[in-house]
gemmi code that builds the backbone of each chain (N, CA, C; Angstrom):
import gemmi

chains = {
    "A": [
        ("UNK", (24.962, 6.244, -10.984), (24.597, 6.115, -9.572), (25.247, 4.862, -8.976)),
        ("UNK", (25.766, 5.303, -7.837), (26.503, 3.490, -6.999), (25.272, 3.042, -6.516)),
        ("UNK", (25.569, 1.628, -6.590), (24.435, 0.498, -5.819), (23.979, 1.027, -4.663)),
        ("UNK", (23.005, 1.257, -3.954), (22.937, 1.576, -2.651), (22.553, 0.015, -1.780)),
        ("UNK", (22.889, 0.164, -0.546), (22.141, -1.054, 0.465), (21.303, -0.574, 1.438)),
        ("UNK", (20.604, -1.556, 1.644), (19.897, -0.562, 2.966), (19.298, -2.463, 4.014)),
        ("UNK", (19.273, -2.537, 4.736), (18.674, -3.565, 5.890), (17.497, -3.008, 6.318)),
        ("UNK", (16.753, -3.585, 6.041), (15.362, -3.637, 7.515), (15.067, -5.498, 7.898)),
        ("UNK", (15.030, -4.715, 9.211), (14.948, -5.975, 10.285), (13.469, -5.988, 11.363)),
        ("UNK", (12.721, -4.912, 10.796), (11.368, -5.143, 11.157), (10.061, -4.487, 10.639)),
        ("UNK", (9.078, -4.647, 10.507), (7.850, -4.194, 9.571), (8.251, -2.595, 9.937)),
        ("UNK", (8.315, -1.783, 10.929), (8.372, -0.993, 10.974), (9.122, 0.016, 10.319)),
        ("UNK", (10.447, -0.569, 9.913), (11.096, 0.471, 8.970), (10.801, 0.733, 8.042)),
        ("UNK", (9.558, 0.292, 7.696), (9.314, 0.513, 5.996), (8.679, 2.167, 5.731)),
        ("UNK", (8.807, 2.839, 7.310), (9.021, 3.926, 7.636), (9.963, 4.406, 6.928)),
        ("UNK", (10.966, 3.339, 6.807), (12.271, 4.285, 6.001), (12.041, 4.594, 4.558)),
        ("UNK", (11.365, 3.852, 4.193), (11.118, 3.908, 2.975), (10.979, 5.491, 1.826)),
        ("UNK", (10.285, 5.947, 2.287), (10.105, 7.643, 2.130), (11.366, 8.243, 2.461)),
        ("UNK", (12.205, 8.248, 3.388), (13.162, 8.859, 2.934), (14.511, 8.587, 2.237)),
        ("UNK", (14.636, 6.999, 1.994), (15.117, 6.103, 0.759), (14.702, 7.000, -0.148)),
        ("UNK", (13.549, 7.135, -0.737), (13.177, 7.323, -1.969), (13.421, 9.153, -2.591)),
        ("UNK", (13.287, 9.634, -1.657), (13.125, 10.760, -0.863), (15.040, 11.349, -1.741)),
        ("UNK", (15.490, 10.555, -1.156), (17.554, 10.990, -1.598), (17.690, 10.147, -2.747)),
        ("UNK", (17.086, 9.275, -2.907), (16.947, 9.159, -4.366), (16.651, 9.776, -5.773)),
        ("UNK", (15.676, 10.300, -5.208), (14.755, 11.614, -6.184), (16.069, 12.919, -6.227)),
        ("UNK", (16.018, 13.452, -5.130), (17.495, 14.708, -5.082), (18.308, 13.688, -5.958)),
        ("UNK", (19.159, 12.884, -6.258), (19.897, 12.158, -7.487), (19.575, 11.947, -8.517)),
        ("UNK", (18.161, 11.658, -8.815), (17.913, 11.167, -10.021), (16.795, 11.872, -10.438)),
        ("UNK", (16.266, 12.887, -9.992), (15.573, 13.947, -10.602), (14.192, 12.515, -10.179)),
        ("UNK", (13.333, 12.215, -9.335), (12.129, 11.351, -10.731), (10.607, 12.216, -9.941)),
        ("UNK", (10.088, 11.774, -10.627), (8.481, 12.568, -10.235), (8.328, 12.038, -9.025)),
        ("UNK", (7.194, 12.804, -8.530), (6.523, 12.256, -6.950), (5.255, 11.434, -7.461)),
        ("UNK", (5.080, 11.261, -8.518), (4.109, 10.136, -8.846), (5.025, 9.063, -9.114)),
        ("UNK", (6.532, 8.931, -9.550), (6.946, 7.510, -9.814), (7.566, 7.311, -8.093)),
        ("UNK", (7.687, 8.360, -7.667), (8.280, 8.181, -6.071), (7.377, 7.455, -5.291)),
        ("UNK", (5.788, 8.032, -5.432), (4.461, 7.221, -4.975), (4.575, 5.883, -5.023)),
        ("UNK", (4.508, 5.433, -6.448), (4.473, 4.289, -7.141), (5.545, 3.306, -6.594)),
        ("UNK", (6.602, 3.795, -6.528), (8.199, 2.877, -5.999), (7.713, 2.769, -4.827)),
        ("UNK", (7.262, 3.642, -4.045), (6.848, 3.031, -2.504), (5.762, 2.098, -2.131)),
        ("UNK", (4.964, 2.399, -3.160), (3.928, 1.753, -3.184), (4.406, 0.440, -2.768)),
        ("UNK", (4.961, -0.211, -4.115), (5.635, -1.549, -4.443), (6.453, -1.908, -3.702)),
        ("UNK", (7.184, -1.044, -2.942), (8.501, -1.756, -2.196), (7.924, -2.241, -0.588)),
        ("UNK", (6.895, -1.163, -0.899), (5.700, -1.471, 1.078), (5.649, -2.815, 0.767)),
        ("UNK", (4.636, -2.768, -0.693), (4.108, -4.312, -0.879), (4.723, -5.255, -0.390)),
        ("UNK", (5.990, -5.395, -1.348), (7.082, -6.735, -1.322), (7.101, -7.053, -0.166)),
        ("UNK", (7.756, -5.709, 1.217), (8.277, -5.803, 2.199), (7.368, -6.542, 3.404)),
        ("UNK", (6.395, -6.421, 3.122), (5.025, -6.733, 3.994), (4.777, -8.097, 3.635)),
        ("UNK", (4.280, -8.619, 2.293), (4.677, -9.618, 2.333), (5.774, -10.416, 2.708)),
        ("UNK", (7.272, -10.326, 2.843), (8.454, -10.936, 3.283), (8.134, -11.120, 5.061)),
        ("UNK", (7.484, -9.872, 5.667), (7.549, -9.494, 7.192), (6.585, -10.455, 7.865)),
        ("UNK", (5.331, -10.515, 7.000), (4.293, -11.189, 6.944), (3.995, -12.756, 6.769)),
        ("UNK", (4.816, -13.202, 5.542), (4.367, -14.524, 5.608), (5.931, -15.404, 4.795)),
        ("UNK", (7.097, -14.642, 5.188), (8.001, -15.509, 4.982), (9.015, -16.280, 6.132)),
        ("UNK", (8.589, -15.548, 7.358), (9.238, -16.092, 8.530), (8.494, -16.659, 9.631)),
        ("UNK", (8.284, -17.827, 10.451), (7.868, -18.051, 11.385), (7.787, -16.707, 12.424)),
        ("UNK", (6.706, -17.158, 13.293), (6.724, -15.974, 13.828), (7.317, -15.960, 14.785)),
        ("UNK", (8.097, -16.216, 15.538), (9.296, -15.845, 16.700), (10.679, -15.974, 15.725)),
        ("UNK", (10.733, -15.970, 14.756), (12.023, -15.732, 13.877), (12.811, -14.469, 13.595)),
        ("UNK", (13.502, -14.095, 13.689), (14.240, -13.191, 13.117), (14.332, -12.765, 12.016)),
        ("UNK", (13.600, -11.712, 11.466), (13.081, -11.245, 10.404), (13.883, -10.079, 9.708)),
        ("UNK", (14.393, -10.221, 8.415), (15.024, -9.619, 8.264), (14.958, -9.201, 6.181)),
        ("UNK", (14.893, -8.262, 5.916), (15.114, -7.966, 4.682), (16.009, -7.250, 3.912)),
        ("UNK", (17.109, -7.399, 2.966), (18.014, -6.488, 2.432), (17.626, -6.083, 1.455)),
        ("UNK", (17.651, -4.808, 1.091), (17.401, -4.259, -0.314), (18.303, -2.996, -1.480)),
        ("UNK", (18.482, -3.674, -2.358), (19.603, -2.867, -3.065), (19.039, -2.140, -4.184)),
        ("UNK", (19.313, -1.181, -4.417), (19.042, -0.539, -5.513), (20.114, 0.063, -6.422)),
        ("UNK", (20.075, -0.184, -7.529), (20.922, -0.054, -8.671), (20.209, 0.514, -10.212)),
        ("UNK", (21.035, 1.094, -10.781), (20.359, 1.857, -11.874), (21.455, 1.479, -13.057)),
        ("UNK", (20.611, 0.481, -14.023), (21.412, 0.569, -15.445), (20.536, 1.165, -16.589)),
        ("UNK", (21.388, 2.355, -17.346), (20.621, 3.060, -18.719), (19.377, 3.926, -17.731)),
        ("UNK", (18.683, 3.293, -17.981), (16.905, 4.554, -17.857), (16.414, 3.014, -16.698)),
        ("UNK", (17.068, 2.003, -16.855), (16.022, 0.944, -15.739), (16.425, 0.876, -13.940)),
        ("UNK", (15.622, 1.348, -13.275), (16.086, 1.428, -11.911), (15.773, -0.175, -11.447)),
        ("UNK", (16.429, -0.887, -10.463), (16.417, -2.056, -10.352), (16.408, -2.018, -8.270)),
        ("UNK", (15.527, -2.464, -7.949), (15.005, -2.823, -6.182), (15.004, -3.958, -6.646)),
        ("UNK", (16.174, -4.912, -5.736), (16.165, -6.148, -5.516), (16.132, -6.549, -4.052)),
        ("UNK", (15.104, -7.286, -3.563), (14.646, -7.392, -2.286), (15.235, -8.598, -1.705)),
        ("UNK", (16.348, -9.191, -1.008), (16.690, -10.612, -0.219), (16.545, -10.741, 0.972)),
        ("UNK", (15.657, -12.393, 1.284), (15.422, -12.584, 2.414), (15.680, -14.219, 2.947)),
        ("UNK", (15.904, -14.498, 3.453), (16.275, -16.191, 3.777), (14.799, -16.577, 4.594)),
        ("UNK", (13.866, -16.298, 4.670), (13.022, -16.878, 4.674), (12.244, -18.040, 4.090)),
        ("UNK", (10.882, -18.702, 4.341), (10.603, -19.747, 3.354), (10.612, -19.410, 2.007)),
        ("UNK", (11.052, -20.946, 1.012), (10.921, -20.523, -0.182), (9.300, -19.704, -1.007)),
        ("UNK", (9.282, -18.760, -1.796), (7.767, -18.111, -1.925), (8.671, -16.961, -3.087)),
        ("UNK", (7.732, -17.861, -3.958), (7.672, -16.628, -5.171), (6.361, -16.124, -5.462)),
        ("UNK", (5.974, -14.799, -5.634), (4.693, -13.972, -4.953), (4.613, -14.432, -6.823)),
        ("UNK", (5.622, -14.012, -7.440), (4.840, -13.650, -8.975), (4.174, -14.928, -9.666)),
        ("UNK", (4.046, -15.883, -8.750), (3.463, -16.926, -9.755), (2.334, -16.796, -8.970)),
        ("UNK", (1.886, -16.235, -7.823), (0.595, -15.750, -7.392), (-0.587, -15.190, -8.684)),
        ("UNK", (-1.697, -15.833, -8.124), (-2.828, -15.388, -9.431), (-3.204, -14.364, -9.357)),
        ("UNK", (-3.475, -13.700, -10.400), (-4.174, -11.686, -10.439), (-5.682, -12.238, -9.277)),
        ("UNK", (-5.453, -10.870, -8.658), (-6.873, -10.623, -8.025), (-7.906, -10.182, -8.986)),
        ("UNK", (-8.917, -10.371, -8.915), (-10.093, -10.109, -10.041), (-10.848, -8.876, -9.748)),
        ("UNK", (-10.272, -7.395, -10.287), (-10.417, -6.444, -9.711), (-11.793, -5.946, -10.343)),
        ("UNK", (-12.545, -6.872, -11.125), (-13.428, -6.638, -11.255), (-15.062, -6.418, -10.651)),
        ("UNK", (-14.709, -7.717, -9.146), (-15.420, -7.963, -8.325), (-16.423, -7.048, -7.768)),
        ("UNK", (-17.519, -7.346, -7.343), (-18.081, -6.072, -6.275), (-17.707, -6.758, -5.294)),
        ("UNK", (-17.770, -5.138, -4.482), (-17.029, -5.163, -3.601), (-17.553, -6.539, -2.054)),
        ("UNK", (-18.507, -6.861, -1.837), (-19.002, -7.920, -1.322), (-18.172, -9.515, -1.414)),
        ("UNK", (-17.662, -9.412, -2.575), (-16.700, -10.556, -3.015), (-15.227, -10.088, -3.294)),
        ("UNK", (-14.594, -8.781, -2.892), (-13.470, -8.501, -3.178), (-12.853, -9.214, -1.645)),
        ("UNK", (-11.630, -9.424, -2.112), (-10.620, -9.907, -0.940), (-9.099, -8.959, -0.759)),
        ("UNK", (-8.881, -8.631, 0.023), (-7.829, -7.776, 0.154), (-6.445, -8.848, -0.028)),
        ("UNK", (-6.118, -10.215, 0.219), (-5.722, -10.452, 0.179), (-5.009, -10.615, -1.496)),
        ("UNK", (-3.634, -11.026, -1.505), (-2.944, -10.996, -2.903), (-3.097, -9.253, -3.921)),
        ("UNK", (-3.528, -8.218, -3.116), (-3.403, -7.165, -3.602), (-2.055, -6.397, -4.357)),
        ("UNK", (-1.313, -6.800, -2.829), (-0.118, -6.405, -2.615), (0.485, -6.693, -3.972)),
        ("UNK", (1.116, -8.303, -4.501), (1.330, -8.282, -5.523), (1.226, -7.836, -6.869)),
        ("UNK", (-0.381, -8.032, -6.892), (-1.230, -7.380, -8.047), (-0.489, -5.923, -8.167)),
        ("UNK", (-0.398, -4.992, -7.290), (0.088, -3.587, -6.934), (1.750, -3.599, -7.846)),
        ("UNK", (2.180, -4.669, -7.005), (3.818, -4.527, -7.465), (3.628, -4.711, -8.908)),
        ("UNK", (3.190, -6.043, -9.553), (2.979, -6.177, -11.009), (2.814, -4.599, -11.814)),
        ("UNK", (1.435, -4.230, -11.226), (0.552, -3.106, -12.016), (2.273, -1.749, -11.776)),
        ("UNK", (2.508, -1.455, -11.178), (3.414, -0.471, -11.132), (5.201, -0.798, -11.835)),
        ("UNK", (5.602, -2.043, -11.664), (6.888, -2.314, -12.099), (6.774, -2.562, -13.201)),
        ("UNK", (7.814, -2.667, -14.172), (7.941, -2.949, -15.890), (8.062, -4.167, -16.001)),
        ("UNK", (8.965, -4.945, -14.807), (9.398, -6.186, -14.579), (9.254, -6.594, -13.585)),
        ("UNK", (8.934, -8.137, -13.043), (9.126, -8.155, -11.679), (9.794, -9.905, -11.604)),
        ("UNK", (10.444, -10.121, -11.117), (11.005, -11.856, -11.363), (12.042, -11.963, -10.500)),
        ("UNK", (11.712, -13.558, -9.618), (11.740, -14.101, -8.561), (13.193, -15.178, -8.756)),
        ("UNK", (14.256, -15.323, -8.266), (15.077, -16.510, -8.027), (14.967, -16.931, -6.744)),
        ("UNK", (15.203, -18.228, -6.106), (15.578, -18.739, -5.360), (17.040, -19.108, -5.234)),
        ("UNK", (18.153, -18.601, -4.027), (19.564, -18.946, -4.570), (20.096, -18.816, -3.005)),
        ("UNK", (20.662, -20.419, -2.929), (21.357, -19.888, -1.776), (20.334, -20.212, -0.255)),
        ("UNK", (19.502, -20.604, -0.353), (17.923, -20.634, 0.810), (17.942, -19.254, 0.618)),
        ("UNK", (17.693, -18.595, 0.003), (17.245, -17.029, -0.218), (15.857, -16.409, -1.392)),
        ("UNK", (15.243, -15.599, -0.744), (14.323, -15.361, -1.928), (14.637, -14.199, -2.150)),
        ("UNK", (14.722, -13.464, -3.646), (15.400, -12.839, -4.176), (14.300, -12.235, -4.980)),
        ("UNK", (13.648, -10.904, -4.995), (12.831, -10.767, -6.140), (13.197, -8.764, -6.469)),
        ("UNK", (13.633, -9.336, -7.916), (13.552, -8.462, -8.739), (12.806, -7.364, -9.099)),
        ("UNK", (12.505, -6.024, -8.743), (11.701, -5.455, -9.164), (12.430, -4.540, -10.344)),
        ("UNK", (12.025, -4.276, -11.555), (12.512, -3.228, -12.112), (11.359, -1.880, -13.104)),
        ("UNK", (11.582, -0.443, -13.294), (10.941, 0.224, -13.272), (11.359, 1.662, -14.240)),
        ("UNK", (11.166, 2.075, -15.507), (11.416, 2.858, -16.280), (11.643, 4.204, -15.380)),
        ("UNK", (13.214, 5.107, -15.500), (12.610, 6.506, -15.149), (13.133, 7.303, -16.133)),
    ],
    "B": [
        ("UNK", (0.209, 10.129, 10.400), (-1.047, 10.229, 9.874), (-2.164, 10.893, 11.262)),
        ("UNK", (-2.808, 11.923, 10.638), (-3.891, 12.674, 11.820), (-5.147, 12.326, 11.478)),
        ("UNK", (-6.439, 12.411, 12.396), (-7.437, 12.408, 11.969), (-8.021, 12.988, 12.652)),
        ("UNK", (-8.987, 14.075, 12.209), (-10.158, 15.007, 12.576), (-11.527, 14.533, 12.200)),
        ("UNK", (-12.397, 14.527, 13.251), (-13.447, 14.482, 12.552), (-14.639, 15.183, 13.003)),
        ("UNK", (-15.425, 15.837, 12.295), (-16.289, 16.667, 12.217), (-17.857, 16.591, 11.723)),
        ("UNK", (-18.633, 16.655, 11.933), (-20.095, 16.161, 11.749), (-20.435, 17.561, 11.451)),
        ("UNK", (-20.738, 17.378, 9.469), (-20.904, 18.049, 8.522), (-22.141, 18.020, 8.634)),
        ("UNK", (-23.296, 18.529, 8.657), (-24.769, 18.224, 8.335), (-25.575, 17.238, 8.601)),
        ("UNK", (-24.858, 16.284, 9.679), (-25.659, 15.116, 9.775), (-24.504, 13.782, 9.599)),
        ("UNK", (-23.587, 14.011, 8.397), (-22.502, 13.730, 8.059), (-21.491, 13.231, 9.017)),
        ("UNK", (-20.419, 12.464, 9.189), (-19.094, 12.345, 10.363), (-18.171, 12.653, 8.845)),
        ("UNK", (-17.546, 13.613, 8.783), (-16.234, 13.689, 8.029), (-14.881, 13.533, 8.843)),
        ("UNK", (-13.950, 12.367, 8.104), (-13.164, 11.891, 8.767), (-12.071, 12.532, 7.797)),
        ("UNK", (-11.406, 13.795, 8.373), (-9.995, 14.594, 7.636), (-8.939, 13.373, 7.939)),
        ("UNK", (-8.112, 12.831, 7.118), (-7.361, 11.953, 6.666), (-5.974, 12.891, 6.705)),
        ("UNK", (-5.208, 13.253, 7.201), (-3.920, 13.926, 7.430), (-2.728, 13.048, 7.065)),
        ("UNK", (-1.917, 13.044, 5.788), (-0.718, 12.382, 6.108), (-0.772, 10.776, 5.274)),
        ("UNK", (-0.152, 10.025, 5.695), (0.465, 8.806, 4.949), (-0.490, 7.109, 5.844)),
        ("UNK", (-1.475, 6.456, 5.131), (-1.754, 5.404, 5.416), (-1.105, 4.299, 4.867)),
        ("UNK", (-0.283, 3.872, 5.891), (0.404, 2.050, 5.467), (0.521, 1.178, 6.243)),
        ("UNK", (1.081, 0.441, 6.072), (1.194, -0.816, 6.568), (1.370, -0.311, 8.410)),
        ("UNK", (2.194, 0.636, 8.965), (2.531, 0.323, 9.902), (1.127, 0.988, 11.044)),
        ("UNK", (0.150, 2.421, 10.013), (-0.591, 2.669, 11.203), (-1.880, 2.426, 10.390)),
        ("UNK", (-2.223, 1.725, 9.540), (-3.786, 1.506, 8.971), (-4.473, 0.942, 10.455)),
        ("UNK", (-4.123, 0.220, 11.375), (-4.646, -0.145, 12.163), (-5.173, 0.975, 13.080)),
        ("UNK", (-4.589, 1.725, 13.335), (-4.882, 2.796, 13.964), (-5.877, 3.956, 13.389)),
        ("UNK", (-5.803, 3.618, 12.465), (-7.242, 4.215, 10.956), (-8.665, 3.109, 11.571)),
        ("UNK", (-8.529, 2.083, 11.394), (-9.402, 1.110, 11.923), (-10.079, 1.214, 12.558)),
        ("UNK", (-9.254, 1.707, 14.501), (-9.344, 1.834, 15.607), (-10.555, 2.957, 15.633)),
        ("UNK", (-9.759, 4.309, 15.238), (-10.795, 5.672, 15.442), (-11.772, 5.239, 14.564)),
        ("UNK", (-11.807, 4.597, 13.284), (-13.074, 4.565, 12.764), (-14.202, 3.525, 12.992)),
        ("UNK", (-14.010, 2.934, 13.925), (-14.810, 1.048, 13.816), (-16.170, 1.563, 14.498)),
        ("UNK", (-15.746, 2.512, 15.674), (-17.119, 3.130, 16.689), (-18.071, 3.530, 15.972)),
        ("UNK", (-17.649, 4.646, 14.766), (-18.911, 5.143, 14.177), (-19.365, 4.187, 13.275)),
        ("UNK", (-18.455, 3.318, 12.857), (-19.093, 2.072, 12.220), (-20.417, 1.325, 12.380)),
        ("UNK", (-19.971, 1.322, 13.715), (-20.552, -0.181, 14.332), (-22.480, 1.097, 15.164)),
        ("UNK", (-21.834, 1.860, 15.298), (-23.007, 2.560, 16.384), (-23.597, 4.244, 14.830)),
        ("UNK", (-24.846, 4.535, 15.637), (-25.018, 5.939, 14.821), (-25.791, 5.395, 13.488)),
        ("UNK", (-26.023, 6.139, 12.569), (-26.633, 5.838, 11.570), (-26.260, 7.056, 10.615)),
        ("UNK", (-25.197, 7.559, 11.108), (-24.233, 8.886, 9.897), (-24.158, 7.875, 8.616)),
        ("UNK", (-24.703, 9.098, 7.555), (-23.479, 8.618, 6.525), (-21.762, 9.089, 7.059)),
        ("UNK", (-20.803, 8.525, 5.949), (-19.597, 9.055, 6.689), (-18.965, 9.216, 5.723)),
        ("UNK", (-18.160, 10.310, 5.812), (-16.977, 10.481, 4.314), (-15.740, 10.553, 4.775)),
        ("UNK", (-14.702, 10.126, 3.934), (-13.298, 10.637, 4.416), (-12.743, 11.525, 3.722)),
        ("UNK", (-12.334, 12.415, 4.527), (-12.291, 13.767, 3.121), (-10.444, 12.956, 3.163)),
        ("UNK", (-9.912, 13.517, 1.617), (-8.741, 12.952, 1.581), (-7.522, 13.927, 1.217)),
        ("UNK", (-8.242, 15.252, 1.503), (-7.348, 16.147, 0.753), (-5.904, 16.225, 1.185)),
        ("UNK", (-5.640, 15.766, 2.164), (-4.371, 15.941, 3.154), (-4.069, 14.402, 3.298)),
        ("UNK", (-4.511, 13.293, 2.416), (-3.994, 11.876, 2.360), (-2.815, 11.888, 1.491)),
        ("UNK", (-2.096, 11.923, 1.536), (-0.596, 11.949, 0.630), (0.013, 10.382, 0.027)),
        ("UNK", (-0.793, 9.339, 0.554), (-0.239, 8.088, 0.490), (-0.458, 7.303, 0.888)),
        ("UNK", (-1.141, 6.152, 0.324), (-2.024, 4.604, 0.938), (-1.211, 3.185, 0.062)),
        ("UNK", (-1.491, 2.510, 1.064), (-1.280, 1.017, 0.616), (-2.167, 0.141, 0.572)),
        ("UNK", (-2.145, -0.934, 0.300), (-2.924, -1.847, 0.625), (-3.721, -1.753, 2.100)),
        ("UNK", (-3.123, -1.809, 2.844), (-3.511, -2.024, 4.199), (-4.477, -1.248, 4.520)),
        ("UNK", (-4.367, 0.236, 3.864), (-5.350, 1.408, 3.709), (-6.921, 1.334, 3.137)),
        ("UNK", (-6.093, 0.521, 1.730), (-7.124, -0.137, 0.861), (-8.662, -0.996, 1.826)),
        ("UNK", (-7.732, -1.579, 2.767), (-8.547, -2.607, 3.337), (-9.135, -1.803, 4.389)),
        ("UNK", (-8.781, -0.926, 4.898), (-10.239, -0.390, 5.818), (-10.910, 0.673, 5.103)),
        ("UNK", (-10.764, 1.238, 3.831), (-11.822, 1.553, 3.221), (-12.989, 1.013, 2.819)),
        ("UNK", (-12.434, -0.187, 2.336), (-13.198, -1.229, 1.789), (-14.338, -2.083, 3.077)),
        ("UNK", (-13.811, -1.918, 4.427), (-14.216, -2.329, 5.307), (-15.333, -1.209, 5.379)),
        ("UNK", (-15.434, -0.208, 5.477), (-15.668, 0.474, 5.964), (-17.111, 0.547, 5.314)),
        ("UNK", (-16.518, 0.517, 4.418), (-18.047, 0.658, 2.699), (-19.029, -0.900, 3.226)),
        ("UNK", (-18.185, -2.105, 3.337), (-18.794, -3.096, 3.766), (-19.949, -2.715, 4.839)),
        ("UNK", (-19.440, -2.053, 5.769), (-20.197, -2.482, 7.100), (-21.265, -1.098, 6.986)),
        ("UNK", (-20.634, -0.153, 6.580), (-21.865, 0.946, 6.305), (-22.965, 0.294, 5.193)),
        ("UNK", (-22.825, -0.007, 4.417), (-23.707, -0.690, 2.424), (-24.814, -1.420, 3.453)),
        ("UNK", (-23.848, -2.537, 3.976), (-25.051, -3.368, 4.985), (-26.086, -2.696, 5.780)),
        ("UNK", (-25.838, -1.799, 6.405), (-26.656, -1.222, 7.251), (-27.614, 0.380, 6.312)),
        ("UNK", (-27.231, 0.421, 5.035), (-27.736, 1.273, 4.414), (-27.371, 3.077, 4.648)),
        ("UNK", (-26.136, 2.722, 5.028), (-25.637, 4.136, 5.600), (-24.257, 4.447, 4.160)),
        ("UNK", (-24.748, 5.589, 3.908), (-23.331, 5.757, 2.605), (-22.104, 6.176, 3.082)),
        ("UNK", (-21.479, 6.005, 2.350), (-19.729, 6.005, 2.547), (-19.385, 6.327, 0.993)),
        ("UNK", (-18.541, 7.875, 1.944), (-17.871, 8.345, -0.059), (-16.340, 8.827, 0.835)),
        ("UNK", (-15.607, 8.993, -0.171), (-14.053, 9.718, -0.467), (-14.286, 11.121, -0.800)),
        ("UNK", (-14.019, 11.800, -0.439), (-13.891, 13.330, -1.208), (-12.662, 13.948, -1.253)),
        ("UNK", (-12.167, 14.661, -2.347), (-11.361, 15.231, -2.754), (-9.793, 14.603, -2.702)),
        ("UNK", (-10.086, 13.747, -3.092), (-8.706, 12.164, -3.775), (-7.984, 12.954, -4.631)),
        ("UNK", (-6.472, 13.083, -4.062), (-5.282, 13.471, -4.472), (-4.739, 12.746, -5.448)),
        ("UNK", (-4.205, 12.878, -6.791), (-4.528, 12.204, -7.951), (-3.684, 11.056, -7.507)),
        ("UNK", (-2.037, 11.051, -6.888), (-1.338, 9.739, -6.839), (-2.265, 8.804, -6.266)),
        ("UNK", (-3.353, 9.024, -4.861), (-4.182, 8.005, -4.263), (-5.195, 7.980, -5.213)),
        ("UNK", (-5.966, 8.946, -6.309), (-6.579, 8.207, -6.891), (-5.767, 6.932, -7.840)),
        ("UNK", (-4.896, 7.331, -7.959), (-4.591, 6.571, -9.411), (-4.508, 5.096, -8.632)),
        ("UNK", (-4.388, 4.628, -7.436), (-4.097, 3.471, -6.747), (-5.855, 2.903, -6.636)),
        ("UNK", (-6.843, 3.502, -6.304), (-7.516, 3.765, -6.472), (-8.353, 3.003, -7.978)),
        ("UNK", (-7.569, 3.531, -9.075), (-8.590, 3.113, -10.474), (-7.435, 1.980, -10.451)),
        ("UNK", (-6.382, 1.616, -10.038), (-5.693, 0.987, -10.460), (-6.095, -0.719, -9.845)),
        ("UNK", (-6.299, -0.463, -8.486), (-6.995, -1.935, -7.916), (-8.874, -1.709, -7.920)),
        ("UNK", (-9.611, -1.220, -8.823), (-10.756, -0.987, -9.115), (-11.726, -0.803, -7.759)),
        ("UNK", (-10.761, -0.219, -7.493), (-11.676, 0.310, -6.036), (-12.415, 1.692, -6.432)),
        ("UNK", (-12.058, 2.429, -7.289), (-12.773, 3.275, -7.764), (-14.278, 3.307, -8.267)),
        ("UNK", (-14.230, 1.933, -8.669), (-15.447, 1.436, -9.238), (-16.535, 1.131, -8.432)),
        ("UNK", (-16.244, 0.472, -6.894), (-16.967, 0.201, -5.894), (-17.288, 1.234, -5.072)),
        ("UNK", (-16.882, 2.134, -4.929), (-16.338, 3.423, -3.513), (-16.524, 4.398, -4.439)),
        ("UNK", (-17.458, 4.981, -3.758), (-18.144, 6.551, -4.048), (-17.326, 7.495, -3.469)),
        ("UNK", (-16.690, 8.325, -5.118), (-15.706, 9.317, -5.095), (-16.327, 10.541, -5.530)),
        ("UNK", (-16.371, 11.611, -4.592), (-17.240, 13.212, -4.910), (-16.008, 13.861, -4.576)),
    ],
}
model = gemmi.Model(1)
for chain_id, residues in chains.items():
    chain = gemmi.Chain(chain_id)
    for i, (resn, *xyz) in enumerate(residues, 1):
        res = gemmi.Residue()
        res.name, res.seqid = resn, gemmi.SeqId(i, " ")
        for name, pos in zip(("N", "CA", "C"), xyz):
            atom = gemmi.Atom()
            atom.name, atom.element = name, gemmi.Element(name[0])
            atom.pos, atom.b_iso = gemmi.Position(*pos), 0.0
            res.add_atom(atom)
        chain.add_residue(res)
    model.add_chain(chain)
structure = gemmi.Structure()
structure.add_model(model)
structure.setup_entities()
């Protein structure tokens, strides 16, 4: 499979997302439960980046590439926003009742629980995070 | 994403049509906050036609259970499509949120 690119430049395209995944699947054969799952995670990331990596009258912007080596599919997400690596974020304690649950830091928890891998560089004033995922 | 809703027996069933995320959970919020806040229904969301939630989704369920529990009014899910359950057992919301 060639690298693909794709730009989103506002929360809203993550509309695109589904049909990213969508011409992906027609290529690579994968279930609609790992198709679920990849969207799941890529909403996550993206929401967080849209959310709390740019001032808010900034120009917001996210690139995302996807590449496939052997059986590992690889979503790498770049954004020049503030520096913020989500994965050193602490697990939510999903044990909680619900009275003490917080929605917040889910998102991550989500990406973790679904990816095989997930790991963060900083390069460049850029945040760069790795997702990768067995198909 | 659509929503129907229908008063089952006493019940408000809220038909869930389609994909909850980030961009229209708010709009999930919106139609549901009234029967929230007013009435004394229990309320269910039937989910058979939910194809796909995020977080954001997550959070007005969870709202939802909040503000009904308080006031002693129940709140269940019915008929959870296995990918949304599995999101579901996966952030232990399953455990809190009454699934029939």
């Amino acid at each position: 499979m060639e690298t693909k690119s794709y730009q989103f430049d506002d929360i809203s395209k993550i509309a695109e997302i589904p049909v990213i995944l969508e011409n992906l699947s027609d290529e690579l054969k994968l279930s609609s439960e790992l198709i679920f799952n990849i969207n799941l995670a890529l909403e996550e990331a993206m929401v967080n980046v849209f959310h709390y990596a740019y001032p808010d009258n900034a120009k917001k912007e996210v690139s995302m590439q996807i590449k496939l080596h052997g059986n590992q599919l690889y979503f790498i997400l770049t954004d020049s926003g503030v520096e913020f690596d989500p994965t050193k974020e602490g697990d939510v304690d999903i044990t909680l009742p619900a009275e003490e649950r917080r929605i917040g830091g889910l998102g991550i928890f989500l990406i973790k629980n679904i990816m095989n891998n997930v790991s963060y560089q900083r390069i460049d004033d850029r945040n760069i995070l790795t997702m990768e995922i067995d198909v | 994403m659509d929503i129907k809703i229908e008063n089952e027996n006493g019940s408000m069933v809220f038909y869930i049509n389609g994909r909850v995320d980030t961009t229209n959970s708010n709009e999930l919020e919106n139609i549901v906050k009234p029967y929230l806040e007013d009435g004394d229904n229990d309320i269910i969301f039937d989910c058979s036609d939910l194809t796909y939630i995020s977080s954001s989704g997550l959070r007005v369920f969870l709202y939802s259970f909040k503000v009904l529990s308080a006031k002693k009014r129940g709140f269940s899910l019915r008929n959870v499509l296995p990918d949304v359950l599995s999101v579901l057992n996966m952030t232990g919301f399953s455990k809190i949120l009454t699934i029939i």
